[in-house]
Steps between C-alpha positions, in 0.01 A plus 500: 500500500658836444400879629369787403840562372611187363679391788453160638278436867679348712330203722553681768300805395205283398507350840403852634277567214170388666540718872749785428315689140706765402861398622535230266600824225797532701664258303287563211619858448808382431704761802858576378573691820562248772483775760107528385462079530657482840304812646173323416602132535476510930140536450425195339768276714691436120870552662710666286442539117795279420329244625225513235577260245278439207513095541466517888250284584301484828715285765716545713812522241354820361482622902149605438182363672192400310227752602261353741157725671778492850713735330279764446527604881900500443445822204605861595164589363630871546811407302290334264338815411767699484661281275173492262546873480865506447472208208234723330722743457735311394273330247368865397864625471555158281206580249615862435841385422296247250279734403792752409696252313156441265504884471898460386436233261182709379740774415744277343350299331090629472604728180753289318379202235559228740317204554439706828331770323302265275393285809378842698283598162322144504448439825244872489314276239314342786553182705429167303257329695207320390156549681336228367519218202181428322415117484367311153202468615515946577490485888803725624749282773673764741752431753675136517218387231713675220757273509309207442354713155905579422570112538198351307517751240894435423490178549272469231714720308798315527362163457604275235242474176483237278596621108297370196783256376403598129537827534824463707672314206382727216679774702767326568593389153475923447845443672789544252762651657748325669849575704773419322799180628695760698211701629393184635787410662549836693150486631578156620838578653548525887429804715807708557616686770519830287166446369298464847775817619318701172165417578491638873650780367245567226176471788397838559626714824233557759238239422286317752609185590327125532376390753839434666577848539820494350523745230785507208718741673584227781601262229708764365656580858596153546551352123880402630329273764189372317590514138687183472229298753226678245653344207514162646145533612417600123713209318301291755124578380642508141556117501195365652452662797211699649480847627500585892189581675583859566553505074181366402278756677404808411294766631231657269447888575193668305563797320191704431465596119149738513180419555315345726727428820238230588561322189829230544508558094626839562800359724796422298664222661903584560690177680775557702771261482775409683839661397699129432217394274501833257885464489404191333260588265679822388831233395254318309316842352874612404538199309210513341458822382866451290313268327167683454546660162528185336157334634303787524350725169586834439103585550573437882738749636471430881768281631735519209848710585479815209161510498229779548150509573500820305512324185144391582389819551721675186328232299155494580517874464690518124197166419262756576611767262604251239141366479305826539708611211423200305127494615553146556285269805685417771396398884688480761445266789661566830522151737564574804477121694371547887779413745689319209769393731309334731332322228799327340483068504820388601439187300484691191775731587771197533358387153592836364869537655562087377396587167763801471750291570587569874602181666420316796734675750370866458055340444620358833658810637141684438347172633687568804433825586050433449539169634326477879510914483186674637413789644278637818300900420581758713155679600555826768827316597344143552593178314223247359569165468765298210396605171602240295727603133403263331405736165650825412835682533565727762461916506831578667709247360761617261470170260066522510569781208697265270279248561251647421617598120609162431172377585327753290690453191308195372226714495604757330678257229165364433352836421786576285435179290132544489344617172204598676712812613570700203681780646665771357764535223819719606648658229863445379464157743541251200170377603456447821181551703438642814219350693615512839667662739556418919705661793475216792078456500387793308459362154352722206362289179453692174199364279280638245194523715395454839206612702631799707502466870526849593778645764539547802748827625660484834445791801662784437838594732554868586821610561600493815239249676669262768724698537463726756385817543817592715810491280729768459601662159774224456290199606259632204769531266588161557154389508512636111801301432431186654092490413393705268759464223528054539119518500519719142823292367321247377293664299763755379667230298164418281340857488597816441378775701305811399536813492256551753551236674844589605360836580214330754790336614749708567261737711347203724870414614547853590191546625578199724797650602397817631188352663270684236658859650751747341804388351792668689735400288547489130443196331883505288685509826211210684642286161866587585731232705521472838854585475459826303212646767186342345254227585595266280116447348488328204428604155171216456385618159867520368597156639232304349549681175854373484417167658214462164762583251758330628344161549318554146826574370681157678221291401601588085888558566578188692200278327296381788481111525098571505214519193462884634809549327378475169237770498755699674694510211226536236457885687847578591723401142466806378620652776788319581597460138766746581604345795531122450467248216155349492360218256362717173287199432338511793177769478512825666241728562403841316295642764615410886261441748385740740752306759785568312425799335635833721804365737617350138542800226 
């Protein structure tokens, strides 16, 4: 049992617990000044503080007596008192000094983009707890009764479902790529010590733990005592064995997505895994992703080294203008499969990985980590009971990803080879067709026709909400850097922006700035460097300009391994003709499109 304070009780103070309240925080307070202890330590009978050892235990070794109703009449209840009100100061004095050195790290830390900083602005979100879970049958469980909903409802998420074996093998004989001899062999080869060294390295700093408690940085701290051991344990599991009991649980936390907090469909489902088993998985995720490229198509461009999911987005848009231009029908269908990775059969997923050639060593190396795993939902800081894995890869595992692409790919092989999907034809592509397109489970079909099924926009953000009402000039300006501008990147590298759009934009960042009041300084020297007397504000609408042309201009120059780069370069030859040799067989365009029309003349 520890303190207040994260010290360890002592036996001895426990034995006092039940007749003598308040003086058990003697010990709990943690006193550095042993003049304080041994002023209040007569009053209890404890003899002097050296005496107080954290494993003394009461006998007569530790020379204290267990507390018996008799003793009572042996207490200075005068002393006793007195000491109460000298140990609340002391306990007062102790929380100031706490309290100041929160105010100190406030100061240091509050305004800077730390993971500090970033904590702070979530945590004035609002506390995660759930009220209440809503039942199949609609009735609402509350208290202890939610975690019987958590475990019922992911246990049936998880569970194993049986595949139509037709269907299984048409996909499967989709399957055509296939890792080459020495590929093969590397994948198959034993774990090194280098390897599992690269891996800890590569987990993210400050992330919660499993349920263990022991996060990467304690690996890291002692890698020259456990590395070695760690390997040994790995090479172990690798040829047959099975993974610890501490590995093969995990603790699911819900993450609330919008809607209806009643609703356990709203709750994304996060596990938390023990540090020793994502070492594990992110060796075999390092492998595997050297040999992505090979197995996976260029239309997927998650989990492949070099690849962007702006293509997508630079394609779809240039499709759009192509066809409008051309008057020709097109639909697009979005997919978007409902908690896709908790849906995939792990059947059907070895099936896949045997048919691209991986060999038994690294299908059992995945067996290993799923095999016995399961997890237990964390509701308001309770655990349900064993939730068995027995379908579905797990959200916070740094293989589930990969997985999850490799078991997609049959899929999308068998849309690529139906005739059924015409598509559309790129020009200067000597042919080929695009008729789909996926990042990880968001997959986009183009057909002819299809029934339209309408959209659905998200809320809208303002600027500045969660974060705090509070911040200082500087916390804003780094509230520009480190929100505003990633949440606008994305769409800077597929859009241009307007005119008046960079004006809207430009005034709600200052206007966010000053708090909606007078600008007290000029806007030139806010945009100036730190280090030459300024503020250091960004220039948005000037950064995603250059961010638009210079990605537009990559995509051309350096011929993106994606179908987006072939409408790319039907827009931009003639403006790179002066630049860089292009293909004059290939067609170019007379008139650009409206994307590629001002940041290119």
């Amino acid at each position: 049992m520890c303190g207040a304070f994260g010290i360890p009780t002592s036996a001895a103070v426990l034995a006092f617990l039940g007749a003598m309240g308040d003086i058990f925080l003697l010990q709990e307070a943690h006193l550095r000044d042993e003049e304080d202890a041994a002023a209040l330590s007569p009053a209890c009978g404890w003899g002097a503080p050296e005496r107080w050892g954290r494993g003394d235990q009461v006998d007569g070794s530790s020379g204290l007596s267990p507390w018996t109703p008799q003793s009572r009449e042996s207490v200075d209840w005068a002393a006793y008192e007195g000491a109460k009100e000298r140990l609340r100061g002391l306990l007062e004095a102790r929380a100031k000094a706490l309290a100041f050195q929160a105010w100190l790290r406030e100061l240091e830390e509050g305004e800077r983009p730390t993971a500090y900083f970033f904590q702070a602005a979530r945590a004035r979100r609002g506390a995660s707890a759930i009220a209440g879970l809503r039942r199949v049958d609609g009735t609402l469980a509350e208290g202890q009764a939610m975690l019987a909903v958590a475990e019922s409802c992911h246990a049936e998420l998880f569970s194993r479902r049986a595949c139509d074996p037709a269907a299984e093998a048409r996909l499967l004989a989709c399957v055509s790529a296939r890792l080459g001899a020495e590929e093969a062999q590397a994948m198959e080869a034993d774990v090194t010590l280098e390897e599992v060294r690269e891996a800890l390295m590569g987990l993210r700093d400050g992330r919660a733990p499993g349920h263990d408690g022991l996060p990467k940085e304690c690996y890291v701290a002692f890698w020259h005592l456990l590395g070695p051991d760690l390997l040994e344990v790995y090479r172990t599991l690798l040829k047959g064995g099975a993974l610890s009991a501490s590995m093969q649980k995990g603790v699911l936390v819900l993450l609330h997505k919008g809607g209806d907090r009643a609703e356990l469909g709203n709750w994304r489902p996060l596990t938390l895994l023990t540090t020793d088993y994502k070492v594990l998985a992110k060796v075999a995720t390092a492998r595997l992703r050297r040999v992505m490229g090979g197995l996976v198509s260029q239309d997927q461009t998650c989990g492949v080294p070099g690849r962007s999911c702006s293509w997508n987005l630079i394609l779809l848009r240039d499709v759009l203008d192509w066809v409008d231009e051309r008057n020709l029908p097109l639909a697009l269908v979005s997919i978007d499969q409902e908690k896709a990775f908790d849906r995939v059969q792990h059947g059907f997923l070895f099936g896949v990985l045997g048919r691209m050639g991986f060999g038994p060593r690294f299908i059992g190396w995945v067996r290993t980590l799923y095999a016995g795993a399961y997890s237990c939902v964390q509701v308001n800081g309770f655990l349900s009971g064993a939730v068995e894995q027995a379908g579905g890869v797990r959200q916070g595992c740094p293989l589930s990803p990969l997985l999850y692409v490799l078991f997609m790919e049959p899929f999308a092989e068998l849309v690529r080879r139906d005739p059924g999907v015409d598509g559309v034809r790129l020009p200067g592509a000597a042919g080929e067709v695009l008729k789909i397109q996926q990042y990880v489970d968001d997959t986009t079909l183009f057909v002819s026709a299809c029934p339209v099924a309408g959209s659905h926009p998200g809320p809208d953000r303002p600027l500045g909400r969660g974060t705090g009402s509070r911040l200082s000039l500087t916390g804003k300006v780094i509230v520009v850097r480190s929100v505003l501008l990633p949440l606008l990147l994305h769409l800077a590298y597929v859009f241009p922006v307007p005119a008046r759009a960079k004006l809207a934009l430009t005034r709600a960042v200052f206007r966010f700035l000053w708090g909606g009041r007078y600008e007290y300084v000029s806007r030139e020297l806010m945009y100036a460097p730190v280090a030459g007397g300024g503020r250091g504000v960004p220039r948005v609408p000037l950064k995603l300009d250059v961010l638009y042309a210079s990605f537009a201009s990559k995509t051309v120059l350096e011929r993106a391994p994606h179908k987006c780069f072939f409408l790319a370069r039907f827009y931009l030859a003639g403006f790179f003709r002066h630049l860089v040799v292009l293909s004059h067989v290939a067609p170019r365009a007379d008139v650009r499109s409206p994307a590629y029309g001002p940041r290119f003349s």
